[in-house]
PLY file of the C-alpha trace (Angstrom):
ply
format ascii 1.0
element vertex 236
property float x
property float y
property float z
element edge 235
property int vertex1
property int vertex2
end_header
0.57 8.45 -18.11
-0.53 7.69 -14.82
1.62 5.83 -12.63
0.13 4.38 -9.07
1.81 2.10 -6.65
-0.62 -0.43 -5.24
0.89 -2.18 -2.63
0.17 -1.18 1.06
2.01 -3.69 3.22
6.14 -4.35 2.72
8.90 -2.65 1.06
8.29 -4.54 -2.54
7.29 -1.94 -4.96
4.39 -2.72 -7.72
3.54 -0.13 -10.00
0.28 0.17 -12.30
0.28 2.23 -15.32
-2.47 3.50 -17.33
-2.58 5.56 -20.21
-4.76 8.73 -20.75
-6.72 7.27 -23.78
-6.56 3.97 -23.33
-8.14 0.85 -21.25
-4.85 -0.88 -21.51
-2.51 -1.51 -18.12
0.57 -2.63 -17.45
1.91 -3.90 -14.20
5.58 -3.30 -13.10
7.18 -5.76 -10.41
3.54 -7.53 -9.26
4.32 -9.41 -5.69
2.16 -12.99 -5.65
0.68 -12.46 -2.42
-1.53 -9.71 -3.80
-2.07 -10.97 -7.33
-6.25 -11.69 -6.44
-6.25 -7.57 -4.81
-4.13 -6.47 -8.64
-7.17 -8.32 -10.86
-10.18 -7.21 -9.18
-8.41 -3.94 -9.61
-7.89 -3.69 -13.01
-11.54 -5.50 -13.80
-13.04 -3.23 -11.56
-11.83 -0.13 -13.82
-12.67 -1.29 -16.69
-8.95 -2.37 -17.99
-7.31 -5.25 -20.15
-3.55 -6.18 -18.16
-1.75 -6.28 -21.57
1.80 -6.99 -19.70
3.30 -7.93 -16.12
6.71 -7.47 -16.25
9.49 -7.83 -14.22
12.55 -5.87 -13.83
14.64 -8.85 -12.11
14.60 -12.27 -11.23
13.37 -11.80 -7.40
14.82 -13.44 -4.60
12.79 -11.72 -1.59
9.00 -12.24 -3.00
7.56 -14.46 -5.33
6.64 -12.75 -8.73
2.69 -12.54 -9.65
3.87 -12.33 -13.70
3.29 -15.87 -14.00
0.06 -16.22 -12.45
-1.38 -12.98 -14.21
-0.16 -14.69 -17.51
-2.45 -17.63 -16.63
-5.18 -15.85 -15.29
-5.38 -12.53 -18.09
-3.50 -14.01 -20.86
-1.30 -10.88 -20.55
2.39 -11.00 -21.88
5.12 -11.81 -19.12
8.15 -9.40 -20.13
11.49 -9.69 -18.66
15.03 -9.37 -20.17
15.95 -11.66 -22.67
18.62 -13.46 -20.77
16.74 -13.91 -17.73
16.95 -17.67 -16.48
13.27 -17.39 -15.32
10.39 -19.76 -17.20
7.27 -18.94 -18.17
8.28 -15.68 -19.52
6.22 -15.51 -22.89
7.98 -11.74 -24.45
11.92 -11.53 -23.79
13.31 -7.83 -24.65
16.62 -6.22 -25.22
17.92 -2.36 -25.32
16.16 -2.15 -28.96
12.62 -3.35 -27.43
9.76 -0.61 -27.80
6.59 -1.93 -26.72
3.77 -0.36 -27.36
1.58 0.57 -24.36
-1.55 2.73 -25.14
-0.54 6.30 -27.09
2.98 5.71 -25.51
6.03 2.86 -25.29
8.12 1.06 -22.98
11.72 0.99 -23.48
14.43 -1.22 -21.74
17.59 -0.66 -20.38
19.85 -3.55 -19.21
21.56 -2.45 -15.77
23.14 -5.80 -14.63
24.52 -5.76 -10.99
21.66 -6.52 -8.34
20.83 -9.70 -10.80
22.12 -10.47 -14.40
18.87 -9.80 -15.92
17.76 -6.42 -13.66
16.89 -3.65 -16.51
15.38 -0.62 -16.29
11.86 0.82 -17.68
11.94 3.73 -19.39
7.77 5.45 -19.49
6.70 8.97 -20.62
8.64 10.43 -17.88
9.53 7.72 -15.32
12.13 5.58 -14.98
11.29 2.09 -12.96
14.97 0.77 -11.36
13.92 -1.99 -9.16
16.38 -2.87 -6.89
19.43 -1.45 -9.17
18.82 2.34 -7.31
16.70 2.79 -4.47
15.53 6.29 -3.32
17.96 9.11 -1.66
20.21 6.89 1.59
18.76 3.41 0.48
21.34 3.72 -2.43
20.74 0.60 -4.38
19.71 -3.25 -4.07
22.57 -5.45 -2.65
24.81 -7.47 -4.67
25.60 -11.10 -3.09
22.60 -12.78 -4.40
22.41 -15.20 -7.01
23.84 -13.83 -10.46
24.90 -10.44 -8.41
28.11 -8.80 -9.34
29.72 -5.57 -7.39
31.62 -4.77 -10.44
29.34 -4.84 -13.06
26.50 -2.69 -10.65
29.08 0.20 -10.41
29.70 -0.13 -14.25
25.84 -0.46 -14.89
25.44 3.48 -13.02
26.74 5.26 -16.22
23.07 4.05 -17.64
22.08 6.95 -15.25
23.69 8.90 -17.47
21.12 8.81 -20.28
18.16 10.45 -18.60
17.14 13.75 -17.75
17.34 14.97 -14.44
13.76 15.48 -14.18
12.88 11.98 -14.73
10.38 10.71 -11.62
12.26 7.58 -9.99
10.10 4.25 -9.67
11.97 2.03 -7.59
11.36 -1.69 -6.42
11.89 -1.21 -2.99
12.29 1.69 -0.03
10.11 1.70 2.98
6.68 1.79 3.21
5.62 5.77 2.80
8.89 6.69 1.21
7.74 9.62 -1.51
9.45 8.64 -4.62
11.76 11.66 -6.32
13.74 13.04 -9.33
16.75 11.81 -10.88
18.22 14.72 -10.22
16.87 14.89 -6.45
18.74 11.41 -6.34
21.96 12.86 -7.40
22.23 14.96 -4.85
20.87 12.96 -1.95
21.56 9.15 -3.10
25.20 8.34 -1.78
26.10 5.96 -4.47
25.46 8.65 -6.88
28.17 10.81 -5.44
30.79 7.90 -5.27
33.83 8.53 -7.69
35.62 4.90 -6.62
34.81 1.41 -7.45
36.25 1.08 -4.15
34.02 3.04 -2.21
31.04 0.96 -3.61
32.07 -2.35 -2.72
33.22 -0.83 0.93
29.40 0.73 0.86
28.31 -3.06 -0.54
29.89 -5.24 1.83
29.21 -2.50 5.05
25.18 -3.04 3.52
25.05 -6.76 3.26
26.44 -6.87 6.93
23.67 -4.93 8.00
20.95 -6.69 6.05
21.83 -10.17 7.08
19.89 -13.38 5.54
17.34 -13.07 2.85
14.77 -15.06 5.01
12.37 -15.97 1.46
14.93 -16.73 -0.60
14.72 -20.52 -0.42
11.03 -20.60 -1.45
10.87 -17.58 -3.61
13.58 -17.74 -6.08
12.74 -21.05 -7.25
9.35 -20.69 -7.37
10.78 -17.34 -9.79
13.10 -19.21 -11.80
11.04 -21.96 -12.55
7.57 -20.27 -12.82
5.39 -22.41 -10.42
3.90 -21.40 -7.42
5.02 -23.47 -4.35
2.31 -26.07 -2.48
3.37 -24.83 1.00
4.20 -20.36 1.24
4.88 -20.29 4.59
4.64 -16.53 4.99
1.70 -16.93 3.87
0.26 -19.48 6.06
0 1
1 2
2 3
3 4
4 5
5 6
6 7
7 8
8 9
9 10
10 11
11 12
12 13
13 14
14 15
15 16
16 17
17 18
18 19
19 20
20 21
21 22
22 23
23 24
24 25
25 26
26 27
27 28
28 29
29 30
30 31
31 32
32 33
33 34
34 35
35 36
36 37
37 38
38 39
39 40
40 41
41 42
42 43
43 44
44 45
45 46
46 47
47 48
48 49
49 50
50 51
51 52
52 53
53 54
54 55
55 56
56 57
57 58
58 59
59 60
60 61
61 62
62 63
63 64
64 65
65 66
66 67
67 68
68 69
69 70
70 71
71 72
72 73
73 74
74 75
75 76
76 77
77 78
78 79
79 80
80 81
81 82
82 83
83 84
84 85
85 86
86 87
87 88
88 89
89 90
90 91
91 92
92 93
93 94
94 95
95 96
96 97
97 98
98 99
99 100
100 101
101 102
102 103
103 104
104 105
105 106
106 107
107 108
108 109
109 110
110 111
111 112
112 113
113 114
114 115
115 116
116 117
117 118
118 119
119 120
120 121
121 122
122 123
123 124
124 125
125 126
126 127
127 128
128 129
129 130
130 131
131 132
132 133
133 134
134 135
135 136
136 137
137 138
138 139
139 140
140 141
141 142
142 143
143 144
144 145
145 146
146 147
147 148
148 149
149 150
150 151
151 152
152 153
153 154
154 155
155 156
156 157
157 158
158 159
159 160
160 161
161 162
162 163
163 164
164 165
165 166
166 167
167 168
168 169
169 170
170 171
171 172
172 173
173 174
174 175
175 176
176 177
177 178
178 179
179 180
180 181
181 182
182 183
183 184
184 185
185 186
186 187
187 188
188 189
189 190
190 191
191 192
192 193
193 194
194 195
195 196
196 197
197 198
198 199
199 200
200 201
201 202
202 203
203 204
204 205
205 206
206 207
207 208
208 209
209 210
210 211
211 212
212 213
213 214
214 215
215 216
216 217
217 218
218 219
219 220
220 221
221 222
222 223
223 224
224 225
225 226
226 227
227 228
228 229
229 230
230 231
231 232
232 233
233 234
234 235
């Protein structure tokens, strides 16, 4: 399996995977702004996009799965209780799809969002924003259909994977080199937390220092409801 991340500008995360033996792709977390840049890309290599999925309802960028649905006729995956339309495969903890000589397997990890799930590839793991990379620890929790509690419960889904599972996440900053399971263990703080207490002290101490989520108002509509806005204005 090869795994690449494609975006070059921000913190959001998109991952394109391609198997050995086959022309098929999948793209993992696709940001809008760049949806033109991810289908000359695949075209350009010869690949079909057979699914853009979406391991949460977004609130900081506006999701591309939508518009590569329309443009590729690929499938739109998220998790089957997601309130976002458009979505054309919903999938649960016994979804295998199959992708190439391989499958993609889900793993509901409600916290960050209801709906946030993890990907399970070959030998990656993709978290989005429900565990971030070493001292990012993981995506905050006072956002629409966020819950403190039911992220620190969600962490024993850690639990199921090898340590030597590579760690895909949805966002750390730009250059961060993405690491082990087990490398996150040792070096992601959350990971060594033994409280419920210490996590929501570490939660509310985070969403201090984060502040406003300047996009939301524009991009979790435009997410729930699957249509792209008239004005963007970070993109004017």
């Amino acid at each position: 399996m090869r795994v690449e991340q494609l975006n070059d500008e921000g913190w959001a995360k998109t991952y394109l995977l391609v198997t050995e033996n086959s022309a098929e792709a999948c793209l993992i977390d696709p940001v809008y702004d760049f949806t033109q840049k991810y289908v000359e890309l695949v075209a350009s290599r010869g690949l079909t996009l057979k699914y853009a999925i979406a391991t949460h309802t977004h609130a900081d960028h506006i999701t591309g799965c939508f518009t590569l649905k329309e443009e590729t006729n690929c499938e739109y995956v998220m998790w089957k209780d997601t309130a976002s339309l458009g979505v054309s495969k919903y999938v649960d903890e016994n979804s295998s799809l199959t992708f190439g000589e391989g499958s993609i397997k889900f793993h509901h990890a409600p916290g960050h969002t209801a709906d946030s799930m993890i990907l399970e590839v070959d030998n990656h793991i993709f978290t989005g924003d429900f565990l971030f990379t070493g001292k990012g620890g993981v995506g905050r929790d006072d956002l629409p259909s966020g819950r403190m509690e039911d992220h620190w419960n969600s962490l024993v889904n850690l639990s199921k994977f090898s340590g030597h599972v590579m760690v895909q996440t949805g966002h750390d900053p730009p250059g961060t080199k993405m690491q082990t399971l087990e490398w996150n263990r040792e070096h992601n703080p959350i990971l060594s937390m033994t409280s419920w207490e210490q996590y929501r002290d570490w939660q509310n101490d985070s969403v201090k220092q984060l502040g406003y989520v300047s996009k939301i108002k524009v991009a979790l509509p435009a997410n729930i409801f699957g249509e792209i806005p008239e004005v963007i204005p970070w993109l004017e």
